[in-house]
C-alpha positions in Angstrom: 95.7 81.9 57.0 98.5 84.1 57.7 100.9 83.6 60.4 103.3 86.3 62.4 106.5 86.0 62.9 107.9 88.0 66.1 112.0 87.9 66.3 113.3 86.7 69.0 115.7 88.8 70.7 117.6 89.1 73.9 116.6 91.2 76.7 119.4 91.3 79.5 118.7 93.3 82.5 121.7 94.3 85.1 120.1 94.7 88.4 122.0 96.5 91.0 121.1 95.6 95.3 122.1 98.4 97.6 121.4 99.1 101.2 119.1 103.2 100.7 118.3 104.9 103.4 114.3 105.8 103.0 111.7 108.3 105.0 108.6 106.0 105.7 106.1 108.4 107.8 109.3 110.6 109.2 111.5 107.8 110.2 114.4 107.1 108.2 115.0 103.6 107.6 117.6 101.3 106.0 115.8 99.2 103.1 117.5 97.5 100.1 116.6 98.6 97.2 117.3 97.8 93.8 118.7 100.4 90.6 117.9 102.4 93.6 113.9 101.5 93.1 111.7 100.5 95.8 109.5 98.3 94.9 111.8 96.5 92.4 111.8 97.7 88.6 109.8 96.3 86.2 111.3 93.9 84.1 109.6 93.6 80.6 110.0 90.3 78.0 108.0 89.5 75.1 107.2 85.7 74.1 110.3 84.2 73.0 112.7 86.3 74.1 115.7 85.2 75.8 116.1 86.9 79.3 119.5 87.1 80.7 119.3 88.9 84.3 122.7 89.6 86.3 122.1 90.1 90.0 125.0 92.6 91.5 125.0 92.3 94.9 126.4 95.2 96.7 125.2 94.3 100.0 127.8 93.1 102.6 126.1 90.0 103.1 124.7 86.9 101.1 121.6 88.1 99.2 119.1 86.0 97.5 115.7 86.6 95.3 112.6 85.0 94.5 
């Protein structure tokens, strides 16, 4: 029986919230968007690894995920 080993590594992702103004149908709208992405990025991990994700609100107001 052989057994893998994966290394464990650390996979930090610095996630940037802005207020962007968007074109939905014609209108422009404010959204908040992150990295300047709407929807969100994708944030990619492997068993194992640590995940260190920083949240840098830039909004003018309290901001929280879930």
């Amino acid at each position: 029986m052989s057994a893998s080993v994966s290394a464990q590594k650390i996979v930090r992702y610095d996630l940037y919230v802005n207020d962007t103004m968007v074109n939905y149908s014609g209108k422009n709208v404010m959204v908040m968007a992150v990295n300047g992405l709407i929807p969100l990025p994708t944030l990619y991990f492997s068993e194992g690894d640590t995940a260190e994700i920083y949240f840098h609100n830039m909004l003018n107001e309290p901001t929280a995920f879930h």
